[in-house]
C-alpha positions in Angstrom: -54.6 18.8 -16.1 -56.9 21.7 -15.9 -57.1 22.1 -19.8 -58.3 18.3 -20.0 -60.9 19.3 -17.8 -62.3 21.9 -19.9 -62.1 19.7 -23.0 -63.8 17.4 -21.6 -67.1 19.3 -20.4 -66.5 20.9 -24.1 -67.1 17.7 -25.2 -70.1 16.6 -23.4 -71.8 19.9 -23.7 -71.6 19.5 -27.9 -72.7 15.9 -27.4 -75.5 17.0 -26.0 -76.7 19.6 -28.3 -76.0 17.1 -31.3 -78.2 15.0 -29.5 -81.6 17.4 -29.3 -81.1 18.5 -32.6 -81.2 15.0 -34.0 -84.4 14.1 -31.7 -87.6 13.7 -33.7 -91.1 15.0 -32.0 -91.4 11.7 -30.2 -88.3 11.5 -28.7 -88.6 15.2 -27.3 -92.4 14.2 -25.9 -90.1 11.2 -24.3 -87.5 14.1 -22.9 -90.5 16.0 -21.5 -90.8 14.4 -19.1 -87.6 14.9 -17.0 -87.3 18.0 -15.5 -84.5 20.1 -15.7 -83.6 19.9 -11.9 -83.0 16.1 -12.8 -81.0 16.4 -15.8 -78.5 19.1 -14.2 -78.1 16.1 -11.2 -77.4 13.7 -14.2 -74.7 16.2 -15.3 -72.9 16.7 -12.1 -73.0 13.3 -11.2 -71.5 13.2 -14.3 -68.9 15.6 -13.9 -68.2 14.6 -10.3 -67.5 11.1 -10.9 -65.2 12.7 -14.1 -63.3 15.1 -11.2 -63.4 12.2 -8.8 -61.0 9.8 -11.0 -58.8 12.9 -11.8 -57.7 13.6 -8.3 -57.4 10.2 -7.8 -54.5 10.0 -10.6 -53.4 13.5 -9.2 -53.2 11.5 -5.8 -50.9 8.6 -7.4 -49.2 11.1 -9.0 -48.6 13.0 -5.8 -47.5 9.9 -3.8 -45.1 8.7 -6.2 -43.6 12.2 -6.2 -43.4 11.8 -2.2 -41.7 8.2 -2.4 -39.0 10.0 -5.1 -38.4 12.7 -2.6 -38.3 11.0 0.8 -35.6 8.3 -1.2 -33.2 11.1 -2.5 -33.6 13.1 0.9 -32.5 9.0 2.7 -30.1 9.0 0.2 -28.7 12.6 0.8 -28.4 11.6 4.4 -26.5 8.4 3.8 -24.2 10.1 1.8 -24.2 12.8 4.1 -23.1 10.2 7.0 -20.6 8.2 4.8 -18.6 10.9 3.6 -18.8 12.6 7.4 -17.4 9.3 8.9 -14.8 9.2 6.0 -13.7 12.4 6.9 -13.7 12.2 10.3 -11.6 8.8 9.7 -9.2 10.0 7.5 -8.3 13.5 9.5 -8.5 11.8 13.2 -6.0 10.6 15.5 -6.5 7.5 17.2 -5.0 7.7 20.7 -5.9 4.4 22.3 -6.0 0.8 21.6 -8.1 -2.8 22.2 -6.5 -5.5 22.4 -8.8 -7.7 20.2 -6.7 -10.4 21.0 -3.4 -12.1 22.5 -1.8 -15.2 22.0 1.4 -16.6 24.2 4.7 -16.2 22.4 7.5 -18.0 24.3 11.5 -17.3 22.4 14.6 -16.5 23.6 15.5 -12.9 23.9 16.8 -11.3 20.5 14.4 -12.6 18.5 13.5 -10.9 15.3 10.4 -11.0 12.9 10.0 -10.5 9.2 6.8 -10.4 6.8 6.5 -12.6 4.2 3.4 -12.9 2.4 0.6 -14.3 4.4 3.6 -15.6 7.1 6.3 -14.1 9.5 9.5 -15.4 9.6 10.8 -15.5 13.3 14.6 -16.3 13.9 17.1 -15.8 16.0 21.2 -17.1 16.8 19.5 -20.5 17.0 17.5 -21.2 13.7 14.4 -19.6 11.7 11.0 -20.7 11.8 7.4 -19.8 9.8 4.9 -19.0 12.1 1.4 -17.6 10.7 0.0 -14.1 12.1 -1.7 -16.2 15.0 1.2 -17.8 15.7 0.7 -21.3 14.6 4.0 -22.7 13.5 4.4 -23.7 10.3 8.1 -25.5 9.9 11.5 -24.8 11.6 15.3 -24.8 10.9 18.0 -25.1 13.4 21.3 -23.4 13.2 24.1 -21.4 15.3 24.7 -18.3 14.5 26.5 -15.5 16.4 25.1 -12.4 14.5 22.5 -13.5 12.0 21.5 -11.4 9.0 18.7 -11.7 6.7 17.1 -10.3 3.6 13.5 -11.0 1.9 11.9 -11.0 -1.3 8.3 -12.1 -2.0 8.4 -15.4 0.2 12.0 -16.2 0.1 14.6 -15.5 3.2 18.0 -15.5 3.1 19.6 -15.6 6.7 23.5 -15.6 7.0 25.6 -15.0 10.0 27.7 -11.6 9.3 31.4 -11.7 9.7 30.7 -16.1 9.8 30.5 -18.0 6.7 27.0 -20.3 6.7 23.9 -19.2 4.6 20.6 -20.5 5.0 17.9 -20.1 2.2 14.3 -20.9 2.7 10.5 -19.9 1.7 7.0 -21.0 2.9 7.5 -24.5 2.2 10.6 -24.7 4.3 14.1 -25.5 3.7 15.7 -24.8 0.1 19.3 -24.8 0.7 22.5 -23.6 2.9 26.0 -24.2 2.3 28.9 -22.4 3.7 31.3 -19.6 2.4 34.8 -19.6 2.7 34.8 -15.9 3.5 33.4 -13.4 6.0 30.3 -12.6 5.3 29.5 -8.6 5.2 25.9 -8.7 3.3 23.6 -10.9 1.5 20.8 -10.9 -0.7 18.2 -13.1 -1.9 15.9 -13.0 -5.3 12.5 -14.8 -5.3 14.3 -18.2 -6.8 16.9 -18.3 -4.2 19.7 -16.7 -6.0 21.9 -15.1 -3.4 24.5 -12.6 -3.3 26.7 -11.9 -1.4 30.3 -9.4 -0.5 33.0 -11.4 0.9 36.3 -9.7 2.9 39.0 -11.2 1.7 42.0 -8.8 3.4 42.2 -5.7 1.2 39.9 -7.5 -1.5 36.8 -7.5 -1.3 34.4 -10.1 -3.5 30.8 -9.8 -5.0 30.0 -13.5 -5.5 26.3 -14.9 -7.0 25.2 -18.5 -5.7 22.4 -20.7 -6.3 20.4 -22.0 -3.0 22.9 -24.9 -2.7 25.9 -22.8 -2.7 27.1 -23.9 -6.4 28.9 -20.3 -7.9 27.3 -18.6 -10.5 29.6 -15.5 -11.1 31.5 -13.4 -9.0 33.7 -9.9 -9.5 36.5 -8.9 -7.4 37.0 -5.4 -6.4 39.6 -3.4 -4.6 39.2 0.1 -3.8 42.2 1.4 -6.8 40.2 -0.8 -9.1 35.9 -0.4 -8.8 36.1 0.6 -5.3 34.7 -0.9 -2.3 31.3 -2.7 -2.6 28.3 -0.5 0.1 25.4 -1.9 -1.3 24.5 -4.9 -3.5 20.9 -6.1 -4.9 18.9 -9.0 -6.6 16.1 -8.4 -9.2 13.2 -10.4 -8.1 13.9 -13.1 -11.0 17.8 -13.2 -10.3 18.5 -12.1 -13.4 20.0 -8.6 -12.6 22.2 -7.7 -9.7 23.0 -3.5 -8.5 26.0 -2.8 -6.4 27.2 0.5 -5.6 30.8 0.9 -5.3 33.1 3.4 -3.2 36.1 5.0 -4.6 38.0 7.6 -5.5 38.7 9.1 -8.6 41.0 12.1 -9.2 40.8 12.9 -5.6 36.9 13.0 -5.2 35.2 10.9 -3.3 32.8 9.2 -6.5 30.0 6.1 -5.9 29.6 4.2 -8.7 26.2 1.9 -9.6 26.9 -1.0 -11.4 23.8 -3.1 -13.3 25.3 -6.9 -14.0 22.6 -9.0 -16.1 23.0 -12.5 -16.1 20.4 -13.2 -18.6 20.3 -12.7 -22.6 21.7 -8.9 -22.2 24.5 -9.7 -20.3 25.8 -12.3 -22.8 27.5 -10.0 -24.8 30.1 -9.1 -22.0 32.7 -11.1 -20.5 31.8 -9.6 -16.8 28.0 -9.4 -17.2 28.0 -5.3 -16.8 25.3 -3.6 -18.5 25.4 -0.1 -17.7 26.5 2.2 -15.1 26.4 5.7 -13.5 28.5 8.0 -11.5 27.5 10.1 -8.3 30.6 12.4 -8.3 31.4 13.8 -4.7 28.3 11.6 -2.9 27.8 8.4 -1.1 25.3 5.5 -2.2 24.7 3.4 0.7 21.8 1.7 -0.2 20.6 0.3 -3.8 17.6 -2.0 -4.2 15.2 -3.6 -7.5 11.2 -2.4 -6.9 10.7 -5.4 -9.9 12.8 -7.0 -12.3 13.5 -3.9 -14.5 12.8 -0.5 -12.2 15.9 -0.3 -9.5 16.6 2.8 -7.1 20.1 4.0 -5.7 19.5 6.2 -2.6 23.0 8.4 -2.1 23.2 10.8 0.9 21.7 13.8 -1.0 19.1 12.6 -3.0 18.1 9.4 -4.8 17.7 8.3 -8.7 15.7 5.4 -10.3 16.6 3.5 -13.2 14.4 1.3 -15.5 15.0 -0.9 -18.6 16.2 -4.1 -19.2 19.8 -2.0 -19.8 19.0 0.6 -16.9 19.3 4.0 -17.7 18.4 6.5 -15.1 14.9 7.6 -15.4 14.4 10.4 -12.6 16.8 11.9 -10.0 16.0 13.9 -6.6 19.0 15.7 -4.9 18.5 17.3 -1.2 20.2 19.9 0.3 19.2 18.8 3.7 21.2 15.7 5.5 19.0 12.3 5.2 18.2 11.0 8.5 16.1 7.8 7.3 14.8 6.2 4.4 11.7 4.2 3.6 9.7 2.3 1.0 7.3 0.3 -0.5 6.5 -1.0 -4.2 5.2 3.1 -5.1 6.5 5.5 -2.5 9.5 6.3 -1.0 10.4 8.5 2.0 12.9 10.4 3.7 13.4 12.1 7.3 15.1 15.4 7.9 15.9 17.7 10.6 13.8 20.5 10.8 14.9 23.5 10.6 12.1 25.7 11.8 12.5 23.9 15.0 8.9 23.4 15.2 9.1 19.8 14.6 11.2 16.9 15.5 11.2 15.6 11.7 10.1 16.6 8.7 9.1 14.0 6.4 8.9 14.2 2.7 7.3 11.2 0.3 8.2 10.8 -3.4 6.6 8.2 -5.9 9.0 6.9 -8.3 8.9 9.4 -11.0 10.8 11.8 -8.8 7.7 13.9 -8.1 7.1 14.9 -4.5 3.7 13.9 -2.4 4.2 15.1 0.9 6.2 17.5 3.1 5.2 17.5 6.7 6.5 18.4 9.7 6.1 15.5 12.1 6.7 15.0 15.8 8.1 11.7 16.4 10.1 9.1 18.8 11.7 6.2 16.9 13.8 3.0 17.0 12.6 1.4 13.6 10.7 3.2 10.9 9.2 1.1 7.7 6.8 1.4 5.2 3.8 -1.3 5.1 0.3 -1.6 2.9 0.0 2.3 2.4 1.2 2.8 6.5 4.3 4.6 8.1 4.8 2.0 11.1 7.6 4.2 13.8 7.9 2.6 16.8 10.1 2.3 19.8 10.2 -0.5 22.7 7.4 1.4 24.8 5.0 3.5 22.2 3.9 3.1 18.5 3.2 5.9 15.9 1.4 5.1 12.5 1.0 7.4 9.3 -0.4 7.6 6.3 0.8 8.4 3.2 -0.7 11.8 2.8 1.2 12.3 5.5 -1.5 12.5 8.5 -1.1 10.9 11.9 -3.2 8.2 12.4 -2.5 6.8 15.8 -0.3 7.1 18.6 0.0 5.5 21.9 2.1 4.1 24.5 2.5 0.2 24.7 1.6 -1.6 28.1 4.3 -4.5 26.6 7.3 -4.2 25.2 7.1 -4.2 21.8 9.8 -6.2 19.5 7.9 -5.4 16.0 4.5 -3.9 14.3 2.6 -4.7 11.1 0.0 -3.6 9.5 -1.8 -6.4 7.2 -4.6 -3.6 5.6 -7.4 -4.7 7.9 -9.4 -2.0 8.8 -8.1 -0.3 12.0 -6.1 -3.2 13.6 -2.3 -3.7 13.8 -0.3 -7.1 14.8 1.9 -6.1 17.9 4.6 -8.5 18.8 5.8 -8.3 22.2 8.7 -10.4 24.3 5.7 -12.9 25.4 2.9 -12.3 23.2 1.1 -11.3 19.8 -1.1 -8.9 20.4 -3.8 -8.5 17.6 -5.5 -4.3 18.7 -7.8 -2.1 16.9 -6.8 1.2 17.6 -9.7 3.5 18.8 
C-alpha cells in the first residue's frame, strides 16, 4: 500500500514539472499570479483526498478481515460445543428417567412381546396379536396353547405350542396359515415366506421336517442319535431356501456336534437329501445355529463360535474360548458373549466380535440380569425391577431401577428414549 503511495506523488510531481517546462511566457505570466502558499494547499488537498480514499479501502479491507475472524472464532466455538456435548454423550451414564409417556395395557399375566419391524407382536397361551409401539391394535388370532413358542424373521412369526402339535404362522397383515403336527413339537422356525421348520420326538427318533404356512410337507430327515445324532439347533435362511441344524452325537467315543447346511434350491438338486456341506466340532457342543442373510450363517458351540458363507457354506472365520460362555447375543454385525470374570473385579466380562472373527470389545461389566439382547447398536439387560443399556463400544449408557415391573425393553434408535413395557402399561421414557 505504502509503495502505491509513493508512486503516486512520483507521478504527480513529474506531471508537474512536464507541465512548466511546456508553458510558453503567457502561460507563466498566467501562473504568476498564484502564490506558492496556494499552490502547496492545491497539493495537499490533493494528496489528502488521495490518502483519504486509501484508508477508506484499508477500512473495507480491515472489516472484512474482522467479519472472517469473528465467523471462524463462532465457528470454533460451535465446534467446540458440538464435539464437547458428543463427548460428554457418548462417555456418560444416564441414571434416571422421564416418562415421556404411558399408555394403559390390560393382558393376562404371561404375556410376552416381540419386535417386528415397525410392530410388536404380543401373545400369550390364548392367541397373538399386532399392536403398534403405542399400542393401537392392529389384528388378532385366537388360539389355546399350554406353552407357546415363537420365532421371528423380518415380519413373519411363527408361534407353536412346545411339546403340543398346532403351529400358527402370521406377519403384519395378519393370519397366513396354521395346521397341526402329528408330533411333539420341540422347536420351530420361520423364514421371511413362511417356511417353517420344525424337530419332532417321535420315541427314540427324532424328525427335522420343512412345511409351507399351510402345513403341506416340503422335506424332512430323520435322525437317531447312532445315525446323525440328535438334532439341538435348527435354522431358516431368510428366503427358505437353506436350512442349518446342528446335531449331537458320538463318534468313536467323543462327544462330536455336527452342522449340517440342507439347500432346497438349485444347489441342493444334485442330492437326494438336500445336504450341501458340513463341518465337525470334535469334543464341543453347538447349541445354537442361526442365518444373518440368506448366504452368511453362524454356529455358536460352547467354546467359541464359526461363520460360514457361500451359497455351499464353507466356514469363513472361527473363534474358540477358553473361558465357559455364560450368554450370547446378536444383531445383523456384532455378536457377543458373557464370561465370568476372573479378576473378580467384575460381575461379567463382556467381549464383542463382528463377523469376521475379529474382536471389538473386552470389558469388564457390572451387571444384574434376567434377559440380555442386542437391538439398533444397544445391549438392552434387564430384570423385573431395573434396566441396564450398553453400547457397542462397550460403555454404560444408563442404569436405573424401574417404578413398574417391567415385562420387556426396546430400543427403536430414537435419540435417548426406550419403549418400557410393564404388566399395565407402555411406558415411552427418555433417560436423563
Amino acid at each position: 500500500m505504502k509503495n502505491n503511495k509513493w508512486k503516486e506523488r512520483f507521478q504527480n510531481i513529474k506531471e508537474q514539472l512536464d507541465f512548466f517546462q511546456a508553458a510558453d511566457d503567457e502561460d507563466l505570466d498566467d501562473l504568476s499570479g498564484i502564490s506558492e502558499q496556494s499552490f502547496y494547499e492545491d497539493r495537499v488537498q490533493s494528496e489528502g483526498d488521495s490518502r483519504e480514499e486509501l484508508t477508506y479501502e484499508e477500512r473495507i479491507a480491515r472489516n472484512r478481515q474482522r467479519r472472517v475472524i469473528t465467523r471462524g472464532i463462532a465457528a470454533a466455538l460451535i465446534l467446540c460445543a458440538v464435539v464437547g456435548f458428543y463427548l460428554y454423550y457418548r462417555n456418560h451414564t444416564f441414571d434416571d428417567y422421564i416418562i415421556l409417556k404411558s399408555i394403559e395395557n390390560s393382558v393376562t399375566s404371561g404375556t410376552q412381546y416381540e419386535a417386528a419391524g415397525k410392530y410388536l407382536y404380543r401373545y400369550n397361551s390364548d392367541g397373538v396379536s399386532c399392536v403398534t409401539k403405542k399400542n393401537e391394535l392392529k389384528w388378532s388370532v385366537t388360539y389355546s396353547m399350554q406353552a407357546p413358542i415363537v420365532d421371528v424373521c423380518g415380519t413373519t412369526m411363527v408361534i407353536a405350542e412346545q411339546q403340543g402339535t398346532q403351529i400358527y404362522v402370521v406377519n403384519e397383515d395378519g393370519l397366513l396359515g396354521s395346521f397341526t403336527c402329528l408330533l411333539p413339537i420341540l422347536k420351530v422356525r420361520v423364514s421371511n415366506q413362511g417356511v417353517v421348520a420344525v424337530i419332532l420326538q417321535d420315541d427314540d427318533v427324532t424328525w427335522v421336517r420343512l412345511y409351507d404356512a399351510n402345513g403341506e410337507s416340503i422335506a424332512n430327515d430323520k435322525t437317531t442319535i447312532s445315525d446323525s445324532g440328535y438334532p439341538l439347533d435348527v435354522d431358516l435362511s431368510p428366503n427358505g431356501e437353506k436350512m442349518v441344524v446342528s446335531y449331537l452325537g458320538i463318534i468313536e467315543g467323543v462327544m462330536t456336534s455336527t452342522v449340517v447346511f440342507y439347500d432346497f434350491g438349485s444347489e441342493g438338486d444334485a442330492s437326494s437329501d438336500y445336504m450341501v456341506s458340513s463341518e465337525t466340532f470334535s469334543g464341543s457342543t453347538v447349541p445354537q445355529v442361526f442365518f444373518l442373510d440368506d448366504t452368511t450363517a453362524v454356529a455358536v458351540a460352547d467354546d467359541g463360535f464359526a461363520v460360514f458363507k457361500g451359497s455351499t457354506p464353507e466356514k469363513s472365520a472361527e473363534v474358540s474360548f477358553s473361558d465357559e460362555i455364560i450368554s450370547c447375543f446378536y444383531d445383523e454385525e456384532t455378536i457377543g458373549f458373557l464370561f465370568s470374570d476372573p479378576t473378580g473385579e467384575n460381575d461379567y466380562r463382556m467381549e464383542l466380535y463382528n463377523y469376521r472373527g475379529k474382536q471389538k470389545v473386552s470389558v469388564g461389566i457390572d451387571a444384574r440380569f434376567d434377559e440380555i439382547k442386542m437391538e439398533d447398536g444397544r445391549i438392552l439387560m434387564y430384570t423385573s425391577s431395573s434396566c441396564m443399556v450398553y453400547t457397542k463400544k462397550g460403555k454404560l449408557r444408563f442404569s436405573s431401577a424401574y417404578e413398574k415391573e417391567i415385562v420387556n425393553v426396546f430400543y427403536f434408535s430414537i435419540f435417548r428414549q426406550y419403549l418400557v413395557i410393564t404388566k399395565d402399561s407402555f411406558d415411552r421414557i427418555r433417560i436423563c
